[in-house]
Backbone of each chain as ProteinMPNN parsed JSONL, in Angstrom:
{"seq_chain_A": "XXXXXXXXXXXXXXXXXXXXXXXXXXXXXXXXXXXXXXXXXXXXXXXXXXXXXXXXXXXXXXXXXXXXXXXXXXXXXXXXXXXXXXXXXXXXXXXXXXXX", "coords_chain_A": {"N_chain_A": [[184.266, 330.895, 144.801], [184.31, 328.332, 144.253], [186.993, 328.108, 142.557], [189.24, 328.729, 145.286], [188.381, 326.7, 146.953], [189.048, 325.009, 144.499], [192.072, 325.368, 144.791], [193.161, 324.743, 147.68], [192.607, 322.016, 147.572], [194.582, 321.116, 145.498], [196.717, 322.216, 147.261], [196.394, 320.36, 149.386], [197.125, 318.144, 147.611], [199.573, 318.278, 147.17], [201.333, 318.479, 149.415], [200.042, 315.39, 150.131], [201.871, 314.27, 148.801], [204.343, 314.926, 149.614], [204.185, 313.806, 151.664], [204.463, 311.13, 150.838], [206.796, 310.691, 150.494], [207.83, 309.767, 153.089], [206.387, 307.077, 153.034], [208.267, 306.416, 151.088], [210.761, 306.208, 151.364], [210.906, 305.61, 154.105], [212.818, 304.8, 156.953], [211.87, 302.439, 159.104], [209.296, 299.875, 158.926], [207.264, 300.798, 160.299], [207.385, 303.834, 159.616], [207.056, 303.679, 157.408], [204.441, 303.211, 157.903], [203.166, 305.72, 159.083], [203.524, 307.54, 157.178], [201.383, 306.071, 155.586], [199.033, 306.598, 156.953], [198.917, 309.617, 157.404], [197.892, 310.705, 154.961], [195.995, 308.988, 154.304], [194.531, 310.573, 156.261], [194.672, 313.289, 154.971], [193.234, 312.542, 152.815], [190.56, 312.31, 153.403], [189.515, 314.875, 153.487], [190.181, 315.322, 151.073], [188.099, 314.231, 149.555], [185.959, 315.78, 150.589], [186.27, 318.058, 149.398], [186.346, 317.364, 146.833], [183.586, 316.728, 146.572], [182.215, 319.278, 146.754], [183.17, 320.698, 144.972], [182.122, 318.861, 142.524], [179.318, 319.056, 143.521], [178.31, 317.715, 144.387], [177.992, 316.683, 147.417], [176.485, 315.072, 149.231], [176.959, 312.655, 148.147], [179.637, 312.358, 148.003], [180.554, 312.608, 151.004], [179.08, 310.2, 152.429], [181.598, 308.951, 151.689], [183.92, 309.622, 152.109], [183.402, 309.084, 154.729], [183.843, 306.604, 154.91], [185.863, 306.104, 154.127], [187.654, 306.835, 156.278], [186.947, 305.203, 157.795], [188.137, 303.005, 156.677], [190.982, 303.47, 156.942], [191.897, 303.737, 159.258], [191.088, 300.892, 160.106], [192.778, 299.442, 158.639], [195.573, 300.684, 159.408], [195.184, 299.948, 161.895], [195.54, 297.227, 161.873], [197.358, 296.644, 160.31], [199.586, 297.596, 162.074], [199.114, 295.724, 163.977], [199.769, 293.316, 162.945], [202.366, 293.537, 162.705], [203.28, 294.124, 164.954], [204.916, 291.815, 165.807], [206.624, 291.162, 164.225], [210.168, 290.176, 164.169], [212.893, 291.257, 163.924], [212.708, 294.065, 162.57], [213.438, 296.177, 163.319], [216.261, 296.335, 162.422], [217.669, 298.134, 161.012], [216.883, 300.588, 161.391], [217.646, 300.994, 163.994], [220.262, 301.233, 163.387], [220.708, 303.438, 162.874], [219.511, 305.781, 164.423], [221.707, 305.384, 166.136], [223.711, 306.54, 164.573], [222.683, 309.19, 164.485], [222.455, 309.912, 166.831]], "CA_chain_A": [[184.534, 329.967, 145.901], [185.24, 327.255, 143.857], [188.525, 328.309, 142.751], [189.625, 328.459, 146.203], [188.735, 324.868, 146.558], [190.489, 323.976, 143.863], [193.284, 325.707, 145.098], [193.13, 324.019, 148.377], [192.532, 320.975, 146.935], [195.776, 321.414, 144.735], [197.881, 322.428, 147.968], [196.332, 319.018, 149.384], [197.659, 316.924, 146.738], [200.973, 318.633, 146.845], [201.386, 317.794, 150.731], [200.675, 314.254, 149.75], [203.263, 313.787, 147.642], [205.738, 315.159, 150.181], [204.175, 313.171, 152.655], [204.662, 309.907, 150.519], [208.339, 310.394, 150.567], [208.06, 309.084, 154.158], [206.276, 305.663, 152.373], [209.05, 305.377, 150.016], [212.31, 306.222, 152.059], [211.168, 305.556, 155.681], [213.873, 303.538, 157.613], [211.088, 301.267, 159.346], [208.031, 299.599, 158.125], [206.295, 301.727, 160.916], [207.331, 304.657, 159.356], [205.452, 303.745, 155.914], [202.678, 303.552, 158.176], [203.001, 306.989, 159.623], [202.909, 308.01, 155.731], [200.029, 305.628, 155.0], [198.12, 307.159, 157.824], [199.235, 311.069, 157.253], [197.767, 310.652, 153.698], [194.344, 308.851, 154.665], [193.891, 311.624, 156.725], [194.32, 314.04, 153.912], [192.134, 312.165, 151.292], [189.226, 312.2, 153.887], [189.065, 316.19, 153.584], [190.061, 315.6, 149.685], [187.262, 313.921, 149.378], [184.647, 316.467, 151.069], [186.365, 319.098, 148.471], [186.087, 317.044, 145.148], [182.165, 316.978, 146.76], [181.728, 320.559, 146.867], [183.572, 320.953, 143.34], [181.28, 318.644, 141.744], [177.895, 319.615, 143.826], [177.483, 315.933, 144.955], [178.308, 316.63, 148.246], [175.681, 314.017, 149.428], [177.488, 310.81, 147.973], [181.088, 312.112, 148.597], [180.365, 312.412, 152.696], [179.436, 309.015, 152.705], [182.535, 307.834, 150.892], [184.75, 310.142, 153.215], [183.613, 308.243, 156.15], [184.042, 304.886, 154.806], [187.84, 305.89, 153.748], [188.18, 307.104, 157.111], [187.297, 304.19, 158.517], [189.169, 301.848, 156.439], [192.084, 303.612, 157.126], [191.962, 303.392, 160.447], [191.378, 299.61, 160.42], [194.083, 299.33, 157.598], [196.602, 301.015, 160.391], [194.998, 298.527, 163.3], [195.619, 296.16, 161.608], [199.098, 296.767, 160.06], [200.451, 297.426, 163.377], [198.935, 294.224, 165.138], [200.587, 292.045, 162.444], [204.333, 294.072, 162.836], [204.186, 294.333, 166.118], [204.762, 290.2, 166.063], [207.794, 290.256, 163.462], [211.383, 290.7, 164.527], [214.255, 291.912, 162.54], [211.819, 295.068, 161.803], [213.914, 297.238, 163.833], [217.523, 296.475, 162.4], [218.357, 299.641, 160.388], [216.717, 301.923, 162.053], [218.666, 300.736, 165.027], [222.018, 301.739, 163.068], [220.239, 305.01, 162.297], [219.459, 306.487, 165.719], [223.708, 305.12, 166.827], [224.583, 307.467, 163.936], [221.978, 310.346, 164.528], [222.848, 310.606, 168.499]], "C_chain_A": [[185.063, 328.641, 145.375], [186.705, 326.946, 143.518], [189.621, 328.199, 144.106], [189.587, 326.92, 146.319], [189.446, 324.547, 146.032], [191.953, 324.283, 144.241], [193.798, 324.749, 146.316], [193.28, 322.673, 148.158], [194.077, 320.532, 146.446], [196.957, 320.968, 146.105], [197.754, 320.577, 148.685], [197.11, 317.962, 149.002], [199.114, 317.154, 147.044], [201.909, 318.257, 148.452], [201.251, 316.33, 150.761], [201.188, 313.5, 149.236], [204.582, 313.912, 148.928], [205.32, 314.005, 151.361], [204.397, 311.492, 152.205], [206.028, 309.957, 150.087], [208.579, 309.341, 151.9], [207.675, 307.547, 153.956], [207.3, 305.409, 151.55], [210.157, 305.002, 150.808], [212.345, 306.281, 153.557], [212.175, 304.228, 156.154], [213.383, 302.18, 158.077], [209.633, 301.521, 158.381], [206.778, 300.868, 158.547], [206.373, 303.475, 160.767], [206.857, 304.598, 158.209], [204.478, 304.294, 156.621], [202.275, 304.806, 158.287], [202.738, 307.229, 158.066], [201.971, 307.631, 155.291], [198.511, 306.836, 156.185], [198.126, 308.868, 157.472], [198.042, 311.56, 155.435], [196.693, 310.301, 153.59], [193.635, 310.097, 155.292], [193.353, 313.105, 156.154], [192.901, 313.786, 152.893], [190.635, 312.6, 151.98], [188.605, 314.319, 153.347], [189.3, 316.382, 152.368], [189.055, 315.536, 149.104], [186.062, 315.233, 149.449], [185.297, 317.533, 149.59], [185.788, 319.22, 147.198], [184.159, 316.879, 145.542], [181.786, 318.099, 146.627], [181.869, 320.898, 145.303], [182.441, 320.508, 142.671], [179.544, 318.474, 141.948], [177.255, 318.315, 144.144], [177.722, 315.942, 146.502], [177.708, 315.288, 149.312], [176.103, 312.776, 149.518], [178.71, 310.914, 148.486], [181.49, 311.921, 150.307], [180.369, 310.955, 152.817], [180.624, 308.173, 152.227], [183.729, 307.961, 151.424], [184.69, 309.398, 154.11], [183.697, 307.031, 155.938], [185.382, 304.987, 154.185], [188.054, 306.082, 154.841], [188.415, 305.857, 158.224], [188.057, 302.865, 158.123], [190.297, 302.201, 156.38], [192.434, 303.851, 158.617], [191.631, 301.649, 161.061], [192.279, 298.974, 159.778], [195.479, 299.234, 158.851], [196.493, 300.31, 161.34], [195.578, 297.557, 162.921], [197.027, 295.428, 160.856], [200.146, 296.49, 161.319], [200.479, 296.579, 163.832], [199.964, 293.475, 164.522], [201.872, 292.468, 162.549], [204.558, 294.088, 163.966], [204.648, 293.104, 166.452], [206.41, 289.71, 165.334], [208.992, 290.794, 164.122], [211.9, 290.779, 163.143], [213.61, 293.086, 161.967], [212.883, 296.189, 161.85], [215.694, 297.351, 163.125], [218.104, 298.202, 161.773], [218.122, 300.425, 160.473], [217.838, 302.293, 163.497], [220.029, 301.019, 164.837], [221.69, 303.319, 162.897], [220.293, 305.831, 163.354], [221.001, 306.245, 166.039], [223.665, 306.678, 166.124], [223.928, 308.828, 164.242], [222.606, 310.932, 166.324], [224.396, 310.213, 168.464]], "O_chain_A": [[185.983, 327.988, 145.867], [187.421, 326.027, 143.915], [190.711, 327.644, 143.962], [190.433, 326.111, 145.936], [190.435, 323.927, 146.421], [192.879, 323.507, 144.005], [194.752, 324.007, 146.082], [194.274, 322.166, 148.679], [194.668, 319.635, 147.047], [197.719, 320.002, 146.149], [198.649, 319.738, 148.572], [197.642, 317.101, 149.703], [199.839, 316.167, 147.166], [203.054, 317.806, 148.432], [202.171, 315.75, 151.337], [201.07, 312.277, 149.158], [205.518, 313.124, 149.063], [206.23, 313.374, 151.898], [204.491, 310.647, 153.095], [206.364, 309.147, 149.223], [209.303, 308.347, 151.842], [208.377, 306.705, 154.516], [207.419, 304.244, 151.168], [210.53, 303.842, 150.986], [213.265, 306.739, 154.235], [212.194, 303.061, 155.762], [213.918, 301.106, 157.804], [209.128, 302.404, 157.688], [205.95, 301.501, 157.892], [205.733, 304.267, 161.459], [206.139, 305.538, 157.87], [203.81, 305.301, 156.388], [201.227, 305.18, 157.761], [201.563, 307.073, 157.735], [201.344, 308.396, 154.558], [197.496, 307.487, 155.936], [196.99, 309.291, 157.26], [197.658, 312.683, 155.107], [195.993, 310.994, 152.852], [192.53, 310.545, 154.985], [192.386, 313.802, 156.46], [191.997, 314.5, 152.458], [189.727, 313.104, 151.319], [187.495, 314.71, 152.985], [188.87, 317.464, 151.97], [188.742, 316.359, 148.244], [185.401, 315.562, 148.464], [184.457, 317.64, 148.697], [185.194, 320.111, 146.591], [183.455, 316.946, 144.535], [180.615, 318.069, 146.251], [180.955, 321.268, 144.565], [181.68, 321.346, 142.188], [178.723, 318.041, 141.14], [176.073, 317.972, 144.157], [177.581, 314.784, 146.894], [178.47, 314.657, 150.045], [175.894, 311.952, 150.408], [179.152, 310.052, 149.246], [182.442, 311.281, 150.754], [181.377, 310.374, 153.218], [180.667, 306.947, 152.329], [184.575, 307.067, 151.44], [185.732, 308.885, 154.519], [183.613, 306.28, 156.91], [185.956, 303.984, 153.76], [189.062, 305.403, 155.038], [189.311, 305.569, 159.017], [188.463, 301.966, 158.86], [191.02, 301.414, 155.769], [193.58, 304.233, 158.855], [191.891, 301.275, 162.205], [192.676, 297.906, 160.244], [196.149, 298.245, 159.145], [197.526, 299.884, 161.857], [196.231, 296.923, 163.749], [197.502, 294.292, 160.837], [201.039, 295.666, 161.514], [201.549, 296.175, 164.288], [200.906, 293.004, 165.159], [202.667, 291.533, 162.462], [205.719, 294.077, 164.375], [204.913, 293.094, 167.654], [207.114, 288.722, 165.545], [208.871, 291.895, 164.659], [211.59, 290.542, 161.975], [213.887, 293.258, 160.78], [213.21, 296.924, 160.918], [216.322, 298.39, 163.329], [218.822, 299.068, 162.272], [218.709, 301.354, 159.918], [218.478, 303.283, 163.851], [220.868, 301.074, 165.736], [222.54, 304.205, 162.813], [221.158, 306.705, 163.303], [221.545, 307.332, 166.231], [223.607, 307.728, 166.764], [224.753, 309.742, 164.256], [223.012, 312.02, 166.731], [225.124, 310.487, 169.418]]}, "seq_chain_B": "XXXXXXXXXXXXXXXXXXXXXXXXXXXXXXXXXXXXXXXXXXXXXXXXXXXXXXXXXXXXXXXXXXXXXXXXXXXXXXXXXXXXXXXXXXXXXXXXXXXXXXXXXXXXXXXXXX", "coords_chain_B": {"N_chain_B": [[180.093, 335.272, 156.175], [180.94, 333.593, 153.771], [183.987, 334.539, 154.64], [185.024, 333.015, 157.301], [184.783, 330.749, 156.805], [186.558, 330.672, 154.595], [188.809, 331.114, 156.428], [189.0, 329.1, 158.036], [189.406, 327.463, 156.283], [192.02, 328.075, 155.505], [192.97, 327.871, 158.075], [192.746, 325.017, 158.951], [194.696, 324.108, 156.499], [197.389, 325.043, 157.354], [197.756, 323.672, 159.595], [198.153, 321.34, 157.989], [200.324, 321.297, 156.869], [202.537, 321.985, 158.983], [201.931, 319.358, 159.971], [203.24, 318.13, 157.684], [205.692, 318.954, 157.164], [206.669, 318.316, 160.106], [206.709, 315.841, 160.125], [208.245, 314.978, 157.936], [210.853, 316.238, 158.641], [211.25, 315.422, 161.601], [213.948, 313.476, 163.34], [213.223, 310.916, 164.41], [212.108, 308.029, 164.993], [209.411, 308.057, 167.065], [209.229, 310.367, 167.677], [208.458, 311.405, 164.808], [205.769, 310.555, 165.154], [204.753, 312.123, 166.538], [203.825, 315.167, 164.961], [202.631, 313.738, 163.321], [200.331, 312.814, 164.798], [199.065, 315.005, 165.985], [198.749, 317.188, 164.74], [197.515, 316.164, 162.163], [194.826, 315.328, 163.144], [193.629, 317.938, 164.338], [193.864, 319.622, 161.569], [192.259, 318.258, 160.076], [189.717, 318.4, 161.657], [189.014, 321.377, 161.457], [189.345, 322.068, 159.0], [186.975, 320.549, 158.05], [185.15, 321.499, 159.503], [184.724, 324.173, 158.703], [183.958, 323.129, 155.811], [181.262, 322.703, 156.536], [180.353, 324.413, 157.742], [179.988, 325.891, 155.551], [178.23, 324.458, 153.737], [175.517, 325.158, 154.109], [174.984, 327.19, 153.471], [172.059, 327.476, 151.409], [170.025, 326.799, 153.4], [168.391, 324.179, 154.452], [166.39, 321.255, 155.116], [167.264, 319.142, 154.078], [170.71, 319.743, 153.541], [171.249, 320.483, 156.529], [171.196, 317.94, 157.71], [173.131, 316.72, 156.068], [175.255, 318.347, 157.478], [175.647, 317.828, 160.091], [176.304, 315.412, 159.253], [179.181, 315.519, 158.469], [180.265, 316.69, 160.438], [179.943, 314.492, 162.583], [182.101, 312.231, 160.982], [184.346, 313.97, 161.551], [184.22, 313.885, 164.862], [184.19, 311.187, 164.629], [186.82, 310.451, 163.777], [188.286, 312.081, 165.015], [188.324, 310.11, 167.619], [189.45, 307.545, 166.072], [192.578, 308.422, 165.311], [194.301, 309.118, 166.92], [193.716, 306.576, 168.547], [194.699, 304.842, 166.73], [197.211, 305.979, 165.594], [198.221, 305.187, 168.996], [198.165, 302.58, 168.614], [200.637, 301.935, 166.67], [202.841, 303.513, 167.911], [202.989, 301.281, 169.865], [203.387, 299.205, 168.621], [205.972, 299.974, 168.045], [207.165, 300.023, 170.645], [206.832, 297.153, 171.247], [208.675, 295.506, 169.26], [211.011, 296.825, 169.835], [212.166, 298.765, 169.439], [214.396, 301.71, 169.641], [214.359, 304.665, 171.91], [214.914, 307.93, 170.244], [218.155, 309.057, 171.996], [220.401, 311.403, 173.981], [223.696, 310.957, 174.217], [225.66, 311.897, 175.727], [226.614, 315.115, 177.01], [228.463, 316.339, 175.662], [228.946, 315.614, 173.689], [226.66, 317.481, 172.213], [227.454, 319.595, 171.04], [228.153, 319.126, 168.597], [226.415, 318.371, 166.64], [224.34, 320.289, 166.241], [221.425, 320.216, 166.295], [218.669, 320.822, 168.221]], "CA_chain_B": [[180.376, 333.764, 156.197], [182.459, 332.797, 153.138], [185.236, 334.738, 155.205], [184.494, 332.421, 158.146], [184.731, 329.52, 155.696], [188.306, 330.428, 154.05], [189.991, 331.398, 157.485], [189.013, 327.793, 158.558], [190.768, 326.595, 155.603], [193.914, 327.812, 155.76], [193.697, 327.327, 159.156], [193.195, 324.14, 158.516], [195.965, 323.838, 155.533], [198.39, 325.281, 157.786], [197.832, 322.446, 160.618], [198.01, 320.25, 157.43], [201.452, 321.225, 155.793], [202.748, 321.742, 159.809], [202.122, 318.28, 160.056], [203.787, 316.749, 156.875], [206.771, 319.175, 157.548], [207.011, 317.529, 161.051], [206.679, 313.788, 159.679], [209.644, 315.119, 157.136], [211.938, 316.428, 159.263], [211.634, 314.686, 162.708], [214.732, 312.487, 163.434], [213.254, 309.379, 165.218], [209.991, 306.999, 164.79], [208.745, 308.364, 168.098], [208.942, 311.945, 167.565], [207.531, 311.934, 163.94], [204.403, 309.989, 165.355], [204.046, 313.554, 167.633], [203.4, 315.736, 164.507], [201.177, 312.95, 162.832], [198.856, 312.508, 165.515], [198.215, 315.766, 166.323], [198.229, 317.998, 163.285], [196.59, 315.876, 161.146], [193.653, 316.159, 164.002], [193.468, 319.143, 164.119], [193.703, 320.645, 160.604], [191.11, 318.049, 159.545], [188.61, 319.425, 162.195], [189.47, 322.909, 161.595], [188.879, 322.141, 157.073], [185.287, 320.204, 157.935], [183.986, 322.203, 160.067], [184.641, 325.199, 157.949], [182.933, 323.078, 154.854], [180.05, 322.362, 157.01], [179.491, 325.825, 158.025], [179.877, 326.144, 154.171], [177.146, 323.62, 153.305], [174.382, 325.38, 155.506], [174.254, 328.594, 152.229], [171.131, 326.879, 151.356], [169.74, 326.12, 154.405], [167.088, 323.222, 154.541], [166.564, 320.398, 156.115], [169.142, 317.835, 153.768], [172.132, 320.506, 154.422], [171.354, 320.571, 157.822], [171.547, 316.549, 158.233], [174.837, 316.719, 155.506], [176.841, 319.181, 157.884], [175.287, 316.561, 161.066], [177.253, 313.82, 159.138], [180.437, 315.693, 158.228], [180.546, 316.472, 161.797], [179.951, 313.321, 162.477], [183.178, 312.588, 160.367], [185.105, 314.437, 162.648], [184.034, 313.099, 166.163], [185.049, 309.632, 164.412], [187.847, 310.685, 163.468], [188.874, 312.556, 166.912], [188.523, 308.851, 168.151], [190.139, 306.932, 165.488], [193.582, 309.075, 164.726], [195.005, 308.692, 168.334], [193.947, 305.317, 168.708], [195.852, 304.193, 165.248], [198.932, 306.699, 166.626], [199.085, 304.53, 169.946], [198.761, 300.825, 168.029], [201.996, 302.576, 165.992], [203.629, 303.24, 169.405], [202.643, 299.909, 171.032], [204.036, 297.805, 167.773], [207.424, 299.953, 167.861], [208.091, 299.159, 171.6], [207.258, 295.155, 171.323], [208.907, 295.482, 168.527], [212.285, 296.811, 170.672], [212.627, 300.336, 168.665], [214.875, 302.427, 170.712], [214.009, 306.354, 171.159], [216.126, 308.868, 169.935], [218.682, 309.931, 173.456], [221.377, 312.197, 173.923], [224.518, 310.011, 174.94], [226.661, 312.892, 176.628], [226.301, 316.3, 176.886], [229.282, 316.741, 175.314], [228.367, 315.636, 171.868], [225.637, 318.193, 172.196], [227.532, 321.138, 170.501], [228.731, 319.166, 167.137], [224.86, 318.282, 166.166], [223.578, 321.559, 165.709], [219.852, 320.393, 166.352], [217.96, 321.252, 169.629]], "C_chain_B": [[180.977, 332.932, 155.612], [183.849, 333.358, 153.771], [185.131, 334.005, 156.267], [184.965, 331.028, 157.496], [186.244, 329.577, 155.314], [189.337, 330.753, 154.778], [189.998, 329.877, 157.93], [189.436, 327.018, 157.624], [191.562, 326.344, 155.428], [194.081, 327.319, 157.205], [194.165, 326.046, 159.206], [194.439, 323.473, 157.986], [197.324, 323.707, 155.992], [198.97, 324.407, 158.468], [198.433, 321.761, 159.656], [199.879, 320.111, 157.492], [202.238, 321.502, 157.03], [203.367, 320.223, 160.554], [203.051, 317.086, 159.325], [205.76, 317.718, 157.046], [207.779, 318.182, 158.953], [207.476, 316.237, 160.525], [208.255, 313.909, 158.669], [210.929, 315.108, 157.834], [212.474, 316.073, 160.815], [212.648, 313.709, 162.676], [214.491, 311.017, 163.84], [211.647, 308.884, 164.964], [209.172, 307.983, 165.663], [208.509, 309.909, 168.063], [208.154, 312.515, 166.442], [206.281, 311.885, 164.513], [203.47, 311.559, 166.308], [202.846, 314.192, 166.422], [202.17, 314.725, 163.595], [199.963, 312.295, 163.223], [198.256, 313.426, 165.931], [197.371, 316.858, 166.154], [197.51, 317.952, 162.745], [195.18, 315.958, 161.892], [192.894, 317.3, 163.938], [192.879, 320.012, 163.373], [192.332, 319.799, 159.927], [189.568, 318.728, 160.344], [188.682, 320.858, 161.843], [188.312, 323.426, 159.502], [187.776, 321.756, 157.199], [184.694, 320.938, 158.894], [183.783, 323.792, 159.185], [183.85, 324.697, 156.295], [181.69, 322.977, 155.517], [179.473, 323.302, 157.415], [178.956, 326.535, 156.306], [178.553, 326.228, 153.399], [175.724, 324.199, 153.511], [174.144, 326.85, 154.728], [172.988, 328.226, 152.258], [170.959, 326.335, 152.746], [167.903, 325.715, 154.119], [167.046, 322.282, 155.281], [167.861, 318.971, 155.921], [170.18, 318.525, 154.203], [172.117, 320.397, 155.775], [172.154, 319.348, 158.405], [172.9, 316.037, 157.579], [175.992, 316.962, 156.604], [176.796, 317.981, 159.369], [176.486, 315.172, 161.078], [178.742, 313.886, 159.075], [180.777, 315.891, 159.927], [180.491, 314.922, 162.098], [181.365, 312.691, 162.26], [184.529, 312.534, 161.496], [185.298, 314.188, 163.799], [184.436, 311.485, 165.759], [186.971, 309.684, 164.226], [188.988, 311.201, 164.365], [189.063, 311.07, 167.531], [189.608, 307.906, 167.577], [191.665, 307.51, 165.786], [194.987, 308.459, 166.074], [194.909, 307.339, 168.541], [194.989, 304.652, 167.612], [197.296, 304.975, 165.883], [199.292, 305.739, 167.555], [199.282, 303.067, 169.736], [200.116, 301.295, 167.494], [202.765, 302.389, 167.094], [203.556, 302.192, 169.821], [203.489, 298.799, 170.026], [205.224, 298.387, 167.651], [207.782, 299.628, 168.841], [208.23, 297.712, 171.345], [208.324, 295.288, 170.494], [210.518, 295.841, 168.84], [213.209, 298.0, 169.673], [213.208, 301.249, 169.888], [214.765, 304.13, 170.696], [215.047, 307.09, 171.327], [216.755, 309.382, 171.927], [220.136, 310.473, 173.102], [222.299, 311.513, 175.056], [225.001, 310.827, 176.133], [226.311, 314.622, 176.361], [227.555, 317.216, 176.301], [229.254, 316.771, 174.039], [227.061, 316.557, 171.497], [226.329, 319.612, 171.102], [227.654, 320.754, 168.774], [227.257, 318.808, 166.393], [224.678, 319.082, 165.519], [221.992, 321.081, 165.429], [219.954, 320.297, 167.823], [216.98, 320.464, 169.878]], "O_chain_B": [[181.491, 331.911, 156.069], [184.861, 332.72, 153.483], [185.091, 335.071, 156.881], [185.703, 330.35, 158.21], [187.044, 328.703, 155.647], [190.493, 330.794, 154.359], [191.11, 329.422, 158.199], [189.859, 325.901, 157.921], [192.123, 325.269, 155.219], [194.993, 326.582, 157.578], [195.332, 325.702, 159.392], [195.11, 322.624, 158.572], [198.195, 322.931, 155.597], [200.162, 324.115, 158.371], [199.489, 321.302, 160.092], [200.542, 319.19, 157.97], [203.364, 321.329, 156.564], [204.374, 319.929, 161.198], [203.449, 315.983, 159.698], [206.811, 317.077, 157.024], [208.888, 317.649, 158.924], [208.619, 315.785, 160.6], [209.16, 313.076, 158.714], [211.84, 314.288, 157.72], [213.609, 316.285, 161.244], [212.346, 312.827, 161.873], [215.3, 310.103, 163.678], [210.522, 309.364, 164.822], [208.322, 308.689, 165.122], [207.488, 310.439, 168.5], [207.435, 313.51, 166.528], [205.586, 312.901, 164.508], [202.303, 311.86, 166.56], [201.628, 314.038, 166.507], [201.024, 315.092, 163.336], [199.074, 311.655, 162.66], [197.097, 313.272, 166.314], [196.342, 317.341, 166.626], [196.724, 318.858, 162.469], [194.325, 316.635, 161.322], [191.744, 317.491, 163.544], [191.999, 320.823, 163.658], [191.454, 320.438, 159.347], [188.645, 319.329, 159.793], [187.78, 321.37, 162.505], [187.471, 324.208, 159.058], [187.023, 322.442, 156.508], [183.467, 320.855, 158.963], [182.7, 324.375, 159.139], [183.273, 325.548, 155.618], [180.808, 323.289, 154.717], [178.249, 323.32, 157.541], [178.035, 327.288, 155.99], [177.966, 327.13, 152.802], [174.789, 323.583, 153.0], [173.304, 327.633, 155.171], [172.469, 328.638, 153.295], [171.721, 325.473, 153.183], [166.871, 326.32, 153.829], [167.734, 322.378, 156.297], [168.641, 318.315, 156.612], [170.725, 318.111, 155.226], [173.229, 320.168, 156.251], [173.15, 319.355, 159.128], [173.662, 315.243, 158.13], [177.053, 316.363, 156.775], [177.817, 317.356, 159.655], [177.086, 314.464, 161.887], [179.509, 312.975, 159.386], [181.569, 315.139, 160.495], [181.376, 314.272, 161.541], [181.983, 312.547, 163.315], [185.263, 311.677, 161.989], [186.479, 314.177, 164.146], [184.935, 310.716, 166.581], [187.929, 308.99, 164.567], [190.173, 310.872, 164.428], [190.19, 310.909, 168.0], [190.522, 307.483, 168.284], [192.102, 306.903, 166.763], [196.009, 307.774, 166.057], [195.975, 306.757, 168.738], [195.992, 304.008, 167.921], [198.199, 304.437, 166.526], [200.4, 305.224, 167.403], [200.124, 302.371, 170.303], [200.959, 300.791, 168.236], [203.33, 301.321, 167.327], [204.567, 302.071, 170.513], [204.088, 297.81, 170.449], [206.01, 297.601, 167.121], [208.754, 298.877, 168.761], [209.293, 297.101, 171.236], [209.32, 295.143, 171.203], [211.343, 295.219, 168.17], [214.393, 298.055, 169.343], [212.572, 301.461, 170.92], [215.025, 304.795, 169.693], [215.902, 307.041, 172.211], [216.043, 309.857, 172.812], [220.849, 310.079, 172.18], [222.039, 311.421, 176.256], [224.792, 310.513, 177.305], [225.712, 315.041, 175.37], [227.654, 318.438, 176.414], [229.486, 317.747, 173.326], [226.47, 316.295, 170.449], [225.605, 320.435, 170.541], [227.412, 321.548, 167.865], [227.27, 319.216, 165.232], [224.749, 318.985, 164.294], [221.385, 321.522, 164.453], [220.891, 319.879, 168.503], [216.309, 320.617, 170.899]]}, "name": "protein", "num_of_chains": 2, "seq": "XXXXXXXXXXXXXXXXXXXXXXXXXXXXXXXXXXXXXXXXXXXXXXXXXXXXXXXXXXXXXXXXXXXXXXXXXXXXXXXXXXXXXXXXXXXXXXXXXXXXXXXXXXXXXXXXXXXXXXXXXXXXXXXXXXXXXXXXXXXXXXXXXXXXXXXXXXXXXXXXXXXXXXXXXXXXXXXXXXXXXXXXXXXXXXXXXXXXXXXXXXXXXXXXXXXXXX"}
């Protein structure tokens, strides 16, 4: 059973890699976020794994739910302050012309 | 019960890698935000509840209150995911992000997406 885990685990990691393409080369800021967020959401269930792997399951739960929730006040709190700046939107705004 | 356990993982996995496909290949802010609010949901309930049925081999009274918390987990997390999704949405309208539209129905054939 552990092997599985780690396998899982593995495919995990390998999903957030592809999913941190969208943090490097997203058009807007608010598409980092979508990658920051896509990627918290992963770690939380990385987390419970690397608990099972190393039979601590106990400490890693609590450490899951305190990433979960600082990545959900991370993202509150990202958004509040962008939704305030202009000029966010310019080059996405040439992006959608050319896409439609 | 470990088969019980590794169908709820891939199921899981599947939601997962569903989701980062979506976020890849969606064309517009507003449409990725679909597959990353509802996937990632999903496949994480789908992967903890299948460790938490896991946890519960040994059954005592700490496993019991473990799988309690990973659930737990999850019902936060059902709350959180969507709320963070619609601050996302709420700071691209102020923000004067326009969503992907189809000008004419004439430019519809040289695309080749649906």
């Amino acid at each position: 059973m552990n092997t599985f885990f780690l396998c899982i685990s593995l495919g995990l990691c390998f999903l957030m890699f592809v999913s941190f393409y969208r943090c490097l080369m997203g058009p807007t800021i608010l598409d980092r976020l979508i990658g920051v967020n896509a990627i918290g959401s992963k770690t939380v269930v990385l987390l419970l794994l690397i608990g099972f792997l190393y039979e601590r399951v106990d400490m890693f739960v609590d450490i899951a739910l305190a990433y979960g929730f600082l990545n959900f006040v991370a993202v509150i709190a990202a958004s509040r302050y962008f939704h305030k700046r202009k000029g966010l939107y310019e080059s996405s705004f040439k992006e959608t012309k050319e896409i439609s | 019960m470990n088969f019980f356990v590794v169908i709820c993982l891939c199921i899981g996995f599947l939601f997962f890698l569903g989701g980062t496909v979506g976020i890849i290949r969606m064309p517009d802010f507003y449409t990725r935000l679909h597959p990353a609010g509802k996937l990632d949901t999903l496949g994480l309930f789908a992967m903890v509840s299948g460790l938490a049925v896991y946890n519960l081999h040994h059954f005592s009274f700490g496993t019991l209150l473990l799988s309690i918390k990973m659930m737990l987990i999850v019902f936060f997390v059902f709350h959180s995911i969507p709320t963070a999704t619609h601050a996302i949405v709420d700071a691209g309208m102020r923000a004067g992000l326009s969503p992907l539209t189809r000008k004419k129905p004439s430019q519809l054939q040289g695309t080749g997406e649906k």
